[in-house]
DSSP file (Angstrom, degrees, kcal/mol; ACC not computed):
  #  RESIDUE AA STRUCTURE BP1 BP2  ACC     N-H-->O    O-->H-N    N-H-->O    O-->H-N    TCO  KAPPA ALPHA  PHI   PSI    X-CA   Y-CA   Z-CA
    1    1 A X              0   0    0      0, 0.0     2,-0.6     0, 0.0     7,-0.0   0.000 360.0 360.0 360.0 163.6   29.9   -1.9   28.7
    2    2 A X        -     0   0    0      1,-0.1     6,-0.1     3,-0.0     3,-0.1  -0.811 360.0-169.1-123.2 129.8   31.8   -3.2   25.9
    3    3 A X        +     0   0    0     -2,-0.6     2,-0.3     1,-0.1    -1,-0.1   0.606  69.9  67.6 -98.2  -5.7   35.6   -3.3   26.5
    4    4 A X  S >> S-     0   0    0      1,-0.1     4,-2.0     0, 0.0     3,-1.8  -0.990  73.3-140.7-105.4 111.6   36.6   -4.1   22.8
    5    5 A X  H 3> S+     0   0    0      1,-0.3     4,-3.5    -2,-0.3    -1,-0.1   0.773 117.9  50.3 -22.4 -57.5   36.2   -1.5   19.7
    6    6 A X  H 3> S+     0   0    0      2,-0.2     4,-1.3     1,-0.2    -1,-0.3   0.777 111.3  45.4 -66.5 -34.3   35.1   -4.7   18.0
    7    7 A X  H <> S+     0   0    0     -3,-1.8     4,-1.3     2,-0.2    -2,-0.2   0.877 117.7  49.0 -52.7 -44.6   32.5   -5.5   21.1
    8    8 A X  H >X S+     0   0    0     -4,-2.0     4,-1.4     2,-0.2     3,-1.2   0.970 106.0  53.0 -64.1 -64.1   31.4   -1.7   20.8
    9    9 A X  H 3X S+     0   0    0     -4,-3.5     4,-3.6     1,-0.3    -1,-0.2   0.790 112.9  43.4 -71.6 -50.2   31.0   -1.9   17.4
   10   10 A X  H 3X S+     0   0    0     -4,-1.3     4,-1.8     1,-0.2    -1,-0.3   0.766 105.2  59.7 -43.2 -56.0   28.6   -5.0   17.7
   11   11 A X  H << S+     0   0    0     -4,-1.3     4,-0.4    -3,-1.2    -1,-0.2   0.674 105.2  52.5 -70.1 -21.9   26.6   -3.8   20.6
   12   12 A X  H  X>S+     0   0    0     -4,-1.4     4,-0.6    -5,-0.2     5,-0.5   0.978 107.7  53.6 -79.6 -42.7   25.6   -0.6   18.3
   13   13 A X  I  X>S+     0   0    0     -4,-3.6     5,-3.7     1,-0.2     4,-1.6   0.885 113.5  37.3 -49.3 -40.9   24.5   -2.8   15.6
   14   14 A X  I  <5S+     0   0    0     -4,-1.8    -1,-0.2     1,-0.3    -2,-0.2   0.425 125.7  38.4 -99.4   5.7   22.2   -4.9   17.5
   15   15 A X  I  45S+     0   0    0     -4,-0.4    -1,-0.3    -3,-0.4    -2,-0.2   0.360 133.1   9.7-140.7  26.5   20.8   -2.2   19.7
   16   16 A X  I  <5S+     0   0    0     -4,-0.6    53,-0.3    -3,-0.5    -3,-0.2   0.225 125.5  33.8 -26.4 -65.0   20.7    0.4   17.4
   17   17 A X  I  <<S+     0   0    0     -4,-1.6    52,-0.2    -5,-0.5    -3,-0.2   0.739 104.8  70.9-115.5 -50.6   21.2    0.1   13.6
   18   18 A X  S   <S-     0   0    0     -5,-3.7    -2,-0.2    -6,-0.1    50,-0.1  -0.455  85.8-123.0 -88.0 158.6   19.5   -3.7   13.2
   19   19 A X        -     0   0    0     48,-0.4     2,-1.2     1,-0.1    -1,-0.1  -0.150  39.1 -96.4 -87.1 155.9   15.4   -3.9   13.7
   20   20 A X    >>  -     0   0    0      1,-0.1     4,-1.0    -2,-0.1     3,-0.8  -0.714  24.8-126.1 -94.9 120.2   14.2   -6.6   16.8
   21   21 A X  H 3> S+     0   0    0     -2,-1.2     4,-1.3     1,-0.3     5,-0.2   0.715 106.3  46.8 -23.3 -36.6   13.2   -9.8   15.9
   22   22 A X  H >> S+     0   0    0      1,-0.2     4,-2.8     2,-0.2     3,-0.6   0.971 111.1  52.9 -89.9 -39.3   10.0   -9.9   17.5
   23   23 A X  H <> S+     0   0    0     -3,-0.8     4,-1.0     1,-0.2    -2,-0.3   0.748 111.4  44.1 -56.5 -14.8    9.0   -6.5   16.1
   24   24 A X  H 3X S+     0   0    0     -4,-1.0     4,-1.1     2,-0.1    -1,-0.2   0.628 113.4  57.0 -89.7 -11.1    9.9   -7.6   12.4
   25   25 A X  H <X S+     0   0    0     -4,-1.3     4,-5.0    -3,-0.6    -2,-0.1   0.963 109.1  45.1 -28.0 -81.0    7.9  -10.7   13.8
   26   26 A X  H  X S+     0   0    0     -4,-2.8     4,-1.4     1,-0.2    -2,-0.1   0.759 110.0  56.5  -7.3 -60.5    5.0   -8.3   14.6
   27   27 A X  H  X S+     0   0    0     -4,-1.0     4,-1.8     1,-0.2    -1,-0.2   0.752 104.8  41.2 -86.9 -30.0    5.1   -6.5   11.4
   28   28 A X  H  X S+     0   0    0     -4,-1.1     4,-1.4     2,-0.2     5,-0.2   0.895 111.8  56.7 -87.7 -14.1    4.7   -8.9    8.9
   29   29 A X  H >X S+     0   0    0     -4,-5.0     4,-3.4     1,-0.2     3,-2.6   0.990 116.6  41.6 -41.6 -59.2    1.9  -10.9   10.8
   30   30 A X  H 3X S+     0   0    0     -4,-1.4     4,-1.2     1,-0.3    -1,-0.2   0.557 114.4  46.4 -95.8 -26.9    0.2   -7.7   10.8
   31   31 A X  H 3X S+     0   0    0     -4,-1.8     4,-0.8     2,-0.2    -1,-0.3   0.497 113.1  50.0 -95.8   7.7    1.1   -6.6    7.2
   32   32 A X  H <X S+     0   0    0     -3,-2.6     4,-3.1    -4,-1.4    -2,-0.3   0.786 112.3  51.2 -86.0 -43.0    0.0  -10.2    5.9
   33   33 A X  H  X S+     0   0    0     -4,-3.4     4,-2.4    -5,-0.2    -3,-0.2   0.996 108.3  55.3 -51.6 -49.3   -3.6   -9.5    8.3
   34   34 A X  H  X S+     0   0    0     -4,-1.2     4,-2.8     1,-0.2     5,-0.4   0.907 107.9  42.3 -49.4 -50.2   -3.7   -6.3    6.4
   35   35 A X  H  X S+     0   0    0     -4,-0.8     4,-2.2     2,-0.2     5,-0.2   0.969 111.6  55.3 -57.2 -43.9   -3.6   -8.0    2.7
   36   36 A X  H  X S+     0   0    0     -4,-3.1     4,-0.5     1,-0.2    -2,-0.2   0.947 110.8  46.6 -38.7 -53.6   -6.2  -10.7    4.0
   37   37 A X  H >< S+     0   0    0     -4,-2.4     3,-1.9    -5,-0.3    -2,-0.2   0.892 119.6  39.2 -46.3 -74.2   -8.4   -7.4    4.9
   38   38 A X  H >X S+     0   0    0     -4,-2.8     3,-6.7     1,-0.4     4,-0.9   0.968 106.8  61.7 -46.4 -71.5   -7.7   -5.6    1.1
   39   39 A X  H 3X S+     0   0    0     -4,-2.2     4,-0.6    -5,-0.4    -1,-0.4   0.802 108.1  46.0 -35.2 -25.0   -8.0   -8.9   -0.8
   40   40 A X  H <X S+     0   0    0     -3,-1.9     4,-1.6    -4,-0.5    -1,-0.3   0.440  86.7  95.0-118.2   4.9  -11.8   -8.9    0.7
   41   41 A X  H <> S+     0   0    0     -3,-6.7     4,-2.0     2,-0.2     7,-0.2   0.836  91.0  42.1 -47.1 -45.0  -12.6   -5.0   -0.2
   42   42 A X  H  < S+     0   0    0     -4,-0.9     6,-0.2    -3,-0.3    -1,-0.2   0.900 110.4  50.6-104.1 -11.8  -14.1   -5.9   -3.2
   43   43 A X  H  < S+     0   0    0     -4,-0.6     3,-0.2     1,-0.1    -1,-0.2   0.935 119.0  43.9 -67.8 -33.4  -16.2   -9.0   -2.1
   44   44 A X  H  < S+     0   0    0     -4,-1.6     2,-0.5     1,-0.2    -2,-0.2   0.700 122.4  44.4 -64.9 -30.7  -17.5   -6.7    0.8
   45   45 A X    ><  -     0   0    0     -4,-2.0     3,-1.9    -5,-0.1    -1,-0.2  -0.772  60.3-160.8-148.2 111.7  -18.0   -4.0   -1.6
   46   46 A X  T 3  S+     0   0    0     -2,-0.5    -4,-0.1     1,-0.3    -3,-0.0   0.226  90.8  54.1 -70.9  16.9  -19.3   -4.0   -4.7
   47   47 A X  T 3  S+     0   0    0     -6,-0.2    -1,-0.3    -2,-0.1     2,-0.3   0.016  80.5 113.8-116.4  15.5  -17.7   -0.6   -5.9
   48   48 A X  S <  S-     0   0    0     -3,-1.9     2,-0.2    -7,-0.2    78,-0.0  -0.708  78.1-113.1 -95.3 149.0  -14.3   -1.7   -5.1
   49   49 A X        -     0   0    0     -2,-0.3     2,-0.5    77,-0.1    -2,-0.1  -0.488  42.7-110.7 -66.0 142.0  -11.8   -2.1   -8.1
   50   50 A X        -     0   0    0     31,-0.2    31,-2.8    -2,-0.2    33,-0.2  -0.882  36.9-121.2 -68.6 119.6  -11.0   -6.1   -8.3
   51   51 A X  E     -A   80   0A   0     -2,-0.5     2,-0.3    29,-0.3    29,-0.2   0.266   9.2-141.0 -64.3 177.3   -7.7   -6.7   -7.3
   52   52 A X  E >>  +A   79   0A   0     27,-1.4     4,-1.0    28,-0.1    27,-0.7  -0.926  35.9 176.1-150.5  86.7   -4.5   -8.6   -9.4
   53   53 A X  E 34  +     0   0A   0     -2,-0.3    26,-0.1     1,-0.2    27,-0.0   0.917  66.5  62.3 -86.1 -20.7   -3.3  -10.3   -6.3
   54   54 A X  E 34 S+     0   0A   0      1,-0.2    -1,-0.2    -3,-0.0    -3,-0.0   0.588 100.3  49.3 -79.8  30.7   -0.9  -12.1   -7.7
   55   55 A X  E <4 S+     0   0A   0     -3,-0.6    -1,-0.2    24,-0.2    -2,-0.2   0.747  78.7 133.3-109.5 -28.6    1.3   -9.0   -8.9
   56   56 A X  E  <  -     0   0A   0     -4,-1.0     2,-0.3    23,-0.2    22,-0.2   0.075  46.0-151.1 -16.6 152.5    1.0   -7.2   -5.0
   57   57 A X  E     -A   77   0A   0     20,-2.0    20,-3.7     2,-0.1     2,-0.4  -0.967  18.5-145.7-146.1 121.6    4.7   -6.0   -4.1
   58   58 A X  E     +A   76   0A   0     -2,-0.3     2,-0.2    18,-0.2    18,-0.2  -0.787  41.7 156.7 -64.5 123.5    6.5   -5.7   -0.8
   59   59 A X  E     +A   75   0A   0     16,-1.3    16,-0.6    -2,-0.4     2,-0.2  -0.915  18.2  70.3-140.6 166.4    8.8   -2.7   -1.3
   60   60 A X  S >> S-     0   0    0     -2,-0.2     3,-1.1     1,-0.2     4,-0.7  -0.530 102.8 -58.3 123.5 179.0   10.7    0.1    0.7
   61   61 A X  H >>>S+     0   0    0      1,-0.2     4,-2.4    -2,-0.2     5,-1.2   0.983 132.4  66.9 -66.1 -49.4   13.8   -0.7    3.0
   62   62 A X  H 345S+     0   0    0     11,-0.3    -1,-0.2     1,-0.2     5,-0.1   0.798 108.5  35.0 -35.1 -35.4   11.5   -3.3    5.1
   63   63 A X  H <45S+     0   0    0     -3,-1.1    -1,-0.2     1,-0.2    -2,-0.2   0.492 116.6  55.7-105.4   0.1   11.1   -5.8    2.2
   64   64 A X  H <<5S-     0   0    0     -3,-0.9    -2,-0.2    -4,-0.7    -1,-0.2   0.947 111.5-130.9 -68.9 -45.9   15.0   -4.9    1.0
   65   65 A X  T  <5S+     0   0    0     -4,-2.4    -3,-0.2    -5,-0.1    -4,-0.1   0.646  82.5 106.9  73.9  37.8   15.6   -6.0    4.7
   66   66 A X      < +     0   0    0     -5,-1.2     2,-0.5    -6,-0.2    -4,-0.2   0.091  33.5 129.3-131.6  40.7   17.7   -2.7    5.0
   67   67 A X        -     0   0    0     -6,-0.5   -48,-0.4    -5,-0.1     4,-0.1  -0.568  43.9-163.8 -67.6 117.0   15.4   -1.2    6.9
   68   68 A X        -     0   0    0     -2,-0.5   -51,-0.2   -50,-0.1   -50,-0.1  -0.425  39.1 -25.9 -88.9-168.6   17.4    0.3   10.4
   69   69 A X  S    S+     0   0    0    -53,-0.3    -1,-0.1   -52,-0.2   -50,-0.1  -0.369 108.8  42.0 -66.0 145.9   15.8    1.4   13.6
   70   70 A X        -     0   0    0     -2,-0.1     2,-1.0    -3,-0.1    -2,-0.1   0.777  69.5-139.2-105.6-170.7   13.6    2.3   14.2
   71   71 A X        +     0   0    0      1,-0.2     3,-0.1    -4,-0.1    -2,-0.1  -0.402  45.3 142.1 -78.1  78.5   10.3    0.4   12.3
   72   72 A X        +     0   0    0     -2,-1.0     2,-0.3     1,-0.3    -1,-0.2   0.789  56.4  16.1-113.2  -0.6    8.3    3.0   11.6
   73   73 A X        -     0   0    0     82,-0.0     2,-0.4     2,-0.0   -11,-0.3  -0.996  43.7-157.9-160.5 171.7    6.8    2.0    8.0
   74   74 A X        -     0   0    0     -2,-0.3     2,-0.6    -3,-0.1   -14,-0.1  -0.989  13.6-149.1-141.1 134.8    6.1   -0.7    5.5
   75   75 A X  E     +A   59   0A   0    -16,-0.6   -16,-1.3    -2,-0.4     2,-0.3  -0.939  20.7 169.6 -98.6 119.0    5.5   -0.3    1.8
   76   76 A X  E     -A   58   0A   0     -2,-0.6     2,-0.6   -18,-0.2   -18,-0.2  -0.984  22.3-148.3-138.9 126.6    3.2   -2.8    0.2
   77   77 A X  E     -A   57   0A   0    -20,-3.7   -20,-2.0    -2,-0.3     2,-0.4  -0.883   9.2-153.5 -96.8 114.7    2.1   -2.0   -3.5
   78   78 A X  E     -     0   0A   0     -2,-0.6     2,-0.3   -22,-0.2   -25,-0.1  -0.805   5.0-161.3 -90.8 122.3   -1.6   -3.3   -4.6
   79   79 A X  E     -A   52   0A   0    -27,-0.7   -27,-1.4    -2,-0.4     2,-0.2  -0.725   9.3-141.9-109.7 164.8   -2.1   -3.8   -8.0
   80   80 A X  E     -A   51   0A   0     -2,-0.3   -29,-0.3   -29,-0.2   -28,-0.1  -0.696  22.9-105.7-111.3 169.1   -5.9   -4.0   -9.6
   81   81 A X        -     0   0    0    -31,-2.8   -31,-0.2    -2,-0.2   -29,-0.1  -0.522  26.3-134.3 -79.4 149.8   -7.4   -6.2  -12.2
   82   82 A X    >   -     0   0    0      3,-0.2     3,-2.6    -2,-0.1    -1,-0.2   0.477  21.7-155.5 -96.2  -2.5   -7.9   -4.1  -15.5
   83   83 A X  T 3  S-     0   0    0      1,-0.3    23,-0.2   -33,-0.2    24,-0.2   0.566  70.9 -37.4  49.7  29.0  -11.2   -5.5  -15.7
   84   84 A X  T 3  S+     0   0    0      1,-0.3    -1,-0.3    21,-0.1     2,-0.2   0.397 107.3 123.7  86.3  28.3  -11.2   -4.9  -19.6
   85   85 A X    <   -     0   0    0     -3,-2.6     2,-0.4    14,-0.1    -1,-0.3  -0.334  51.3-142.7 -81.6-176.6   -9.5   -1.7  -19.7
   86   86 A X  E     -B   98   0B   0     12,-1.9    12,-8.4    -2,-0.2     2,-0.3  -0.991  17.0-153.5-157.5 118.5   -6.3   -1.3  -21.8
   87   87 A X  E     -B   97   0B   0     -2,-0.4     2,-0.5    10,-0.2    10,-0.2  -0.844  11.0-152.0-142.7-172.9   -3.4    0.7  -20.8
   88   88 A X  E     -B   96   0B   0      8,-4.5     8,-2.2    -2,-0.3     2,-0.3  -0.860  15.7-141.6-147.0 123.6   -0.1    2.9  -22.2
   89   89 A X  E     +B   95   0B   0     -2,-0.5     6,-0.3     6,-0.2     3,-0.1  -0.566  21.6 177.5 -64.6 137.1    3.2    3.6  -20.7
   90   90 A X        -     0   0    0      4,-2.0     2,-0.3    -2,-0.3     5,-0.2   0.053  67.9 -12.0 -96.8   3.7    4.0    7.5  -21.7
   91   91 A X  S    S-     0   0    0      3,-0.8    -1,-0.1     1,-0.1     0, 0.0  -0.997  85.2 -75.7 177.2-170.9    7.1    7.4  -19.8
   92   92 A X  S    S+     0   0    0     -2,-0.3    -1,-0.1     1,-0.2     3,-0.0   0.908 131.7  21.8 -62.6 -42.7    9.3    5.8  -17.3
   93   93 A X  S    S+     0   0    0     -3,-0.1     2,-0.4     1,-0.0    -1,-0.2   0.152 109.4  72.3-129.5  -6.6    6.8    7.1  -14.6
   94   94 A X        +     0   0    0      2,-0.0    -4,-2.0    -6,-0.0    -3,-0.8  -0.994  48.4 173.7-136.7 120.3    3.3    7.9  -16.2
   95   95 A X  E     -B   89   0B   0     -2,-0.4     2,-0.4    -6,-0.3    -6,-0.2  -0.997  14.0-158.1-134.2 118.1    1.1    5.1  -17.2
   96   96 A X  E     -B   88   0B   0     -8,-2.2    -8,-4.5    -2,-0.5     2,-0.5  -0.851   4.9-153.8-107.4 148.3   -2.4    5.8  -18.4
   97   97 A X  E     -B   87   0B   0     -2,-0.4    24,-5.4    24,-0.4     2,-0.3  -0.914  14.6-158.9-127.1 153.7   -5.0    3.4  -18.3
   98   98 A X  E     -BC  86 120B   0    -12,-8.4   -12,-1.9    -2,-0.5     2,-0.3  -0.603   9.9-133.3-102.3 161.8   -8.0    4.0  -21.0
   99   99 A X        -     0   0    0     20,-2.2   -14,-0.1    -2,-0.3     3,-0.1  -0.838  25.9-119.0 -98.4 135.6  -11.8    2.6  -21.0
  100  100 A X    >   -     0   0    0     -2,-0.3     3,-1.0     1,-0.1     2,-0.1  -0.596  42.3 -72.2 -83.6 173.4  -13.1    1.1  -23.9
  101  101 A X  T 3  S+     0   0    0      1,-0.3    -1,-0.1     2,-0.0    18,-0.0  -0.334 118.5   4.9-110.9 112.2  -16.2    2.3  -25.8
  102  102 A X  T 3  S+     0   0    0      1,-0.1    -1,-0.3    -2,-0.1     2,-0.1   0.911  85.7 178.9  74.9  41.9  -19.5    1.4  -23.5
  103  103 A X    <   +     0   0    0     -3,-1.0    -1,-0.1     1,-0.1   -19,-0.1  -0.394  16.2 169.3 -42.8 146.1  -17.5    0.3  -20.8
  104  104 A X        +     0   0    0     -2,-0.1    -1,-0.1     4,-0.0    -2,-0.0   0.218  36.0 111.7-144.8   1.1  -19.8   -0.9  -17.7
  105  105 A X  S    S-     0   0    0      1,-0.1     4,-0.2   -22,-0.1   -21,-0.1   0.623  84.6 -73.1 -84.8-122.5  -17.4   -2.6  -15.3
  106  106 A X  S    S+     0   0    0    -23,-0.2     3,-0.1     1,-0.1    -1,-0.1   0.496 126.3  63.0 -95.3  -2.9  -16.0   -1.7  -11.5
  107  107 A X  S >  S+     0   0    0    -24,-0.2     3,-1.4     1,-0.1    -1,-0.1   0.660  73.2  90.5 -70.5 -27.2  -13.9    0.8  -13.0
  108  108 A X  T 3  S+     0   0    0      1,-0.2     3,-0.2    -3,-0.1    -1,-0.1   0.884  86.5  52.3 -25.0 -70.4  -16.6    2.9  -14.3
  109  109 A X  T 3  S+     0   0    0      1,-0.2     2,-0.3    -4,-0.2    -1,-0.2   0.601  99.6  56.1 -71.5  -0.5  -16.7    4.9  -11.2
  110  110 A X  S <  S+     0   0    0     -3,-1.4    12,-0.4     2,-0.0     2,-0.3  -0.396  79.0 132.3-101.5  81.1  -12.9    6.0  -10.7
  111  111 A X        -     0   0    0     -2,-0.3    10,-0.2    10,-0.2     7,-0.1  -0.837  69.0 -96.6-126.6 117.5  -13.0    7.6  -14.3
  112  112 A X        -     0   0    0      8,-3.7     8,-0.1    -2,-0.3     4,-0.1  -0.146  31.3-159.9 -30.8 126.0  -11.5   11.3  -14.6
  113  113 A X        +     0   0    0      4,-0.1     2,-0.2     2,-0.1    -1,-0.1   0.203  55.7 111.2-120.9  43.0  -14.2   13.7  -14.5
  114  114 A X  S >> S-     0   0    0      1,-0.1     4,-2.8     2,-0.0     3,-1.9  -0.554  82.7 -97.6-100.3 167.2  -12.4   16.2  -16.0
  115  115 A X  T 34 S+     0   0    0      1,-0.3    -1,-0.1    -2,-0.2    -2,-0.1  -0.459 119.6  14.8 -66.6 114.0  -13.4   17.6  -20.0
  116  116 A X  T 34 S+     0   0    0     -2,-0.4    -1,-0.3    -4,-0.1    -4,-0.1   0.320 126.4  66.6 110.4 -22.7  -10.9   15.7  -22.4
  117  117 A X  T X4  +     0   0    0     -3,-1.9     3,-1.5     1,-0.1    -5,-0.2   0.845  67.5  91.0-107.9 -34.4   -9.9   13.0  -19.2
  118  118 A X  T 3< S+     0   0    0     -4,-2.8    -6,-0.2     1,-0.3    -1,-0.1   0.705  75.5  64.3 -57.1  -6.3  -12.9   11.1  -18.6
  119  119 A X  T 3  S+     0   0    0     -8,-0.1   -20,-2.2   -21,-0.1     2,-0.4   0.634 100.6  70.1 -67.8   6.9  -12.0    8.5  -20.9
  120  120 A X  B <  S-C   98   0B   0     -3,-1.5    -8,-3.7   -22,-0.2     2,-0.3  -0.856  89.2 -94.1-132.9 129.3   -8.8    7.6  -18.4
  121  121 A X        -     0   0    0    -24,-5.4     2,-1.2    -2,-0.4   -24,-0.4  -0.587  31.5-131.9 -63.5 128.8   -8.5    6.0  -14.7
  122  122 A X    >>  -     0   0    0    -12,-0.4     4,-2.3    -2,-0.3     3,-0.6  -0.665  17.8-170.7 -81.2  74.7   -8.4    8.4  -11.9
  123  123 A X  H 3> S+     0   0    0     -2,-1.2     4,-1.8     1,-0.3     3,-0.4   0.867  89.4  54.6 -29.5 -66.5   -5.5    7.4   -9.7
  124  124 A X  H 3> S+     0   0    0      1,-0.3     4,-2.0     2,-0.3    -1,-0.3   0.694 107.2  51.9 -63.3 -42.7   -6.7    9.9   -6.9
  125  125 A X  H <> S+     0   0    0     -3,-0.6     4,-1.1     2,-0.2    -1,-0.3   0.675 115.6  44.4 -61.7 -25.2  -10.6    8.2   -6.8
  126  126 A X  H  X S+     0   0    0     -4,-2.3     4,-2.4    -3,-0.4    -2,-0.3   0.942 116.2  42.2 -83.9 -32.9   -9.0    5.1   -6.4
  127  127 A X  H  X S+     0   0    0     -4,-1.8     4,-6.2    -5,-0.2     5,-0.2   0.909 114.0  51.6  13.6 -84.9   -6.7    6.5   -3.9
  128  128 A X  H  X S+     0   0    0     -4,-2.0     4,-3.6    -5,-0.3    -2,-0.2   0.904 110.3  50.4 -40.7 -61.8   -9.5    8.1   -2.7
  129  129 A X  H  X S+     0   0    0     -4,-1.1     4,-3.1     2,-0.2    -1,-0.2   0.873 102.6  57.8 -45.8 -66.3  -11.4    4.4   -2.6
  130  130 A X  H  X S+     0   0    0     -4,-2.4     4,-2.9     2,-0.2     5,-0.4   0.978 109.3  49.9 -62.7 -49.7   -8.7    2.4   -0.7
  131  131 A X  H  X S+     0   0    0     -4,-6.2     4,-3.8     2,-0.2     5,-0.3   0.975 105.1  55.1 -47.6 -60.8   -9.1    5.0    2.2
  132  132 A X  H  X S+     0   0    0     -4,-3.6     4,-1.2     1,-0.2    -2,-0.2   0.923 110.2  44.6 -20.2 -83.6  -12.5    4.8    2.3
  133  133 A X  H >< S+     0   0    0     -4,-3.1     3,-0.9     2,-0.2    -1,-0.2   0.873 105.0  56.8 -50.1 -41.1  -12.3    1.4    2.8
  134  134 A X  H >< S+     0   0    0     -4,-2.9     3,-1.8     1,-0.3     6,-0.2   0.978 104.9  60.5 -43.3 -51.8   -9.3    1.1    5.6
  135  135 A X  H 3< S+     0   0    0     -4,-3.8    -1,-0.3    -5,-0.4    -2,-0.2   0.755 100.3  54.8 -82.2 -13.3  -11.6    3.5    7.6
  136  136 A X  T << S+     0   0    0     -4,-1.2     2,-0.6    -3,-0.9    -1,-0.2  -0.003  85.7  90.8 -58.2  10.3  -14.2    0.8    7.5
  137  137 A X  S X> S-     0   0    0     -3,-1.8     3,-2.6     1,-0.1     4,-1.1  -0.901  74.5-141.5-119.5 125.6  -12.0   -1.8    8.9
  138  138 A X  T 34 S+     0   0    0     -2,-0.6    -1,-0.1     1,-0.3    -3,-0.1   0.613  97.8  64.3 -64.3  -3.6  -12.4   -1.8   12.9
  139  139 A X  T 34 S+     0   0    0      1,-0.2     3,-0.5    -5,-0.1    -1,-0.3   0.744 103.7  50.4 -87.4 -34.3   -9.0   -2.5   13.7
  140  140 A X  T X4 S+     0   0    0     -3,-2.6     3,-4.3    -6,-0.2    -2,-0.2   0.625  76.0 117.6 -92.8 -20.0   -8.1    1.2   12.1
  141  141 A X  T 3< S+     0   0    0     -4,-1.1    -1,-0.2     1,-0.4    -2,-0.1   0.597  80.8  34.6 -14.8 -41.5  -10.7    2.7   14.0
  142  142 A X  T 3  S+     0   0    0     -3,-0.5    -1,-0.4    -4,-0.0    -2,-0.1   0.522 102.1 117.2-119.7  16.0   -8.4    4.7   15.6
  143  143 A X    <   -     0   0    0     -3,-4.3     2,-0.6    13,-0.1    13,-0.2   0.140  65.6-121.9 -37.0 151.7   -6.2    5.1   12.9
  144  144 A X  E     +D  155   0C   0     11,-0.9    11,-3.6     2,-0.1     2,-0.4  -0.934  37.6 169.9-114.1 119.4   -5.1    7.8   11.0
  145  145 A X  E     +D  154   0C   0     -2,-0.6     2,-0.4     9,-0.2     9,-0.2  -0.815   8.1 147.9-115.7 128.8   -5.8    7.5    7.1
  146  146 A X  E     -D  153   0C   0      7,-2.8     7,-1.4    -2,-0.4     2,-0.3  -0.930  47.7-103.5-161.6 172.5   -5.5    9.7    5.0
  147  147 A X  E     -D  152   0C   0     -2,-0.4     2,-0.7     5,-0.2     5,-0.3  -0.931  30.9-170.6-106.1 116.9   -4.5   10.0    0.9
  148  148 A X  E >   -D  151   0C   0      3,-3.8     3,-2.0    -2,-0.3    -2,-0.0  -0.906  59.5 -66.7-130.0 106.6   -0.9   11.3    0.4
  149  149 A X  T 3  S-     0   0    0     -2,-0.7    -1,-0.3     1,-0.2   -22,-0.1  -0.263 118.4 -10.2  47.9-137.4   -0.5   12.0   -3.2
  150  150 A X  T 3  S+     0   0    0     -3,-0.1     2,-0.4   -23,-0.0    -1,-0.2   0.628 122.3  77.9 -76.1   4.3   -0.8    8.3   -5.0
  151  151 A X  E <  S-D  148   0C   0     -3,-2.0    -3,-3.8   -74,-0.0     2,-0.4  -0.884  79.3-127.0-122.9 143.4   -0.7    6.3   -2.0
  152  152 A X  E     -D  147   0C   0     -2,-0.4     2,-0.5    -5,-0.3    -5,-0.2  -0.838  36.2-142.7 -99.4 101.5   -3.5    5.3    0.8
  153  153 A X  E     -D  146   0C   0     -7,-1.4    -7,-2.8    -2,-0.4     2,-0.5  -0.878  13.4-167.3 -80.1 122.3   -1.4    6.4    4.5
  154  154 A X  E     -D  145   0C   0     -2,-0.5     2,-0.6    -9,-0.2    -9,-0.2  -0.878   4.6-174.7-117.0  76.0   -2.2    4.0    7.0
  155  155 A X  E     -D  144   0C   0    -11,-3.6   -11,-0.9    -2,-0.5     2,-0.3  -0.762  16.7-149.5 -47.5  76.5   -0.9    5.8   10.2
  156  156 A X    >   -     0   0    0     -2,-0.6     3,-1.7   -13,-0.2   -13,-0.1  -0.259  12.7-159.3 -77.0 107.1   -1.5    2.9   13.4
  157  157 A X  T 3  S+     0   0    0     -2,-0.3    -1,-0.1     1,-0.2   -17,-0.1   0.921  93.4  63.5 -53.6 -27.4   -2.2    4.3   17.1
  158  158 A X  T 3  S+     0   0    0      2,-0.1     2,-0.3     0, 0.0    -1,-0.2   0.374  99.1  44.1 -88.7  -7.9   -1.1    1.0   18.0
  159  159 A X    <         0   0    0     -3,-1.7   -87,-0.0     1,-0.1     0, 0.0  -0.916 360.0 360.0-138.4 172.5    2.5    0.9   16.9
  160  160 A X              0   0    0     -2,-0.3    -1,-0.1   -89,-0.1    -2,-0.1   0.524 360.0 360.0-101.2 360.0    5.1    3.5   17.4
């Protein structure tokens, strides 16, 4: 028990508010295995978008390193190759990306297939795509995966 304010104060940080060294160990091994995994979606499968690995981004409080207790997610952004599509900010927050005229390439298949969209990438089939694949990785097996709005949730049985 801590007999100083300044002792007290200390013991809350490091057993409390800051994350444990071997779990932040853990977690980036585990979220470096996880890119290895991605990065090899589209040699394994030949409907997968081709990645732009060098633009991937660590974000969220974990990669800030103001993430507190406890560890319960990690943000990593994947970005894909445009694979001769061409695309146009409309806002701060809305970026559309077009297909060109006789397009044929691994994008083909995520294409809006709504009247007036199809010419335009389908966030949600690519979405859609990156689950698919996690549930096809044996480690996730018991996983829970699922599409949440723009982002691919990778829920782990294995970690709290």
């Amino acid at each position: 028990m801590a007999s100083t304010v300044i002792q007290a104060f200390n013991d809350f940080i490091v057993n409390t508010i800051n994350l444990d060294g071997d779990q932040v160990r853990k977690a980036k091994s585990s979220r470096s295995w996880l890119y290895d995994r991605i990065e090899n979606f589209p040699t394994n499968d030949s409907t997968f978008p081709l990645l732009y690995s060098g633009n991937h981004l660590d974000f969220g409080s974990f990669a800030r390193k103001t993430k507190t207790r406890t560890l319960d997610d990690i943000d990593m952004m994947l970005c894909l190759n445009a694979d001769g599509c061409t695309y146009l900010e409309n806002s701060i927050d809305n970026i559309t990306i077009y297909f060109p005229d006789n397009y044929a390439g691994r994008l083909n298949s995520f294409r809006h297939t709504t009247v007036g969209k199809e010419h335009t990438l389908s966030s949600r089939r690519v979405t859609n795509k990156f689950v698919q694949c996690l549930s096809n990785v044996d480690q996730y097996s018991s996983a829970e995966i699922k599409r949440d709005g723009e982002a691919a949730t990778l829920n782990l049985a294995s970690y709290d």
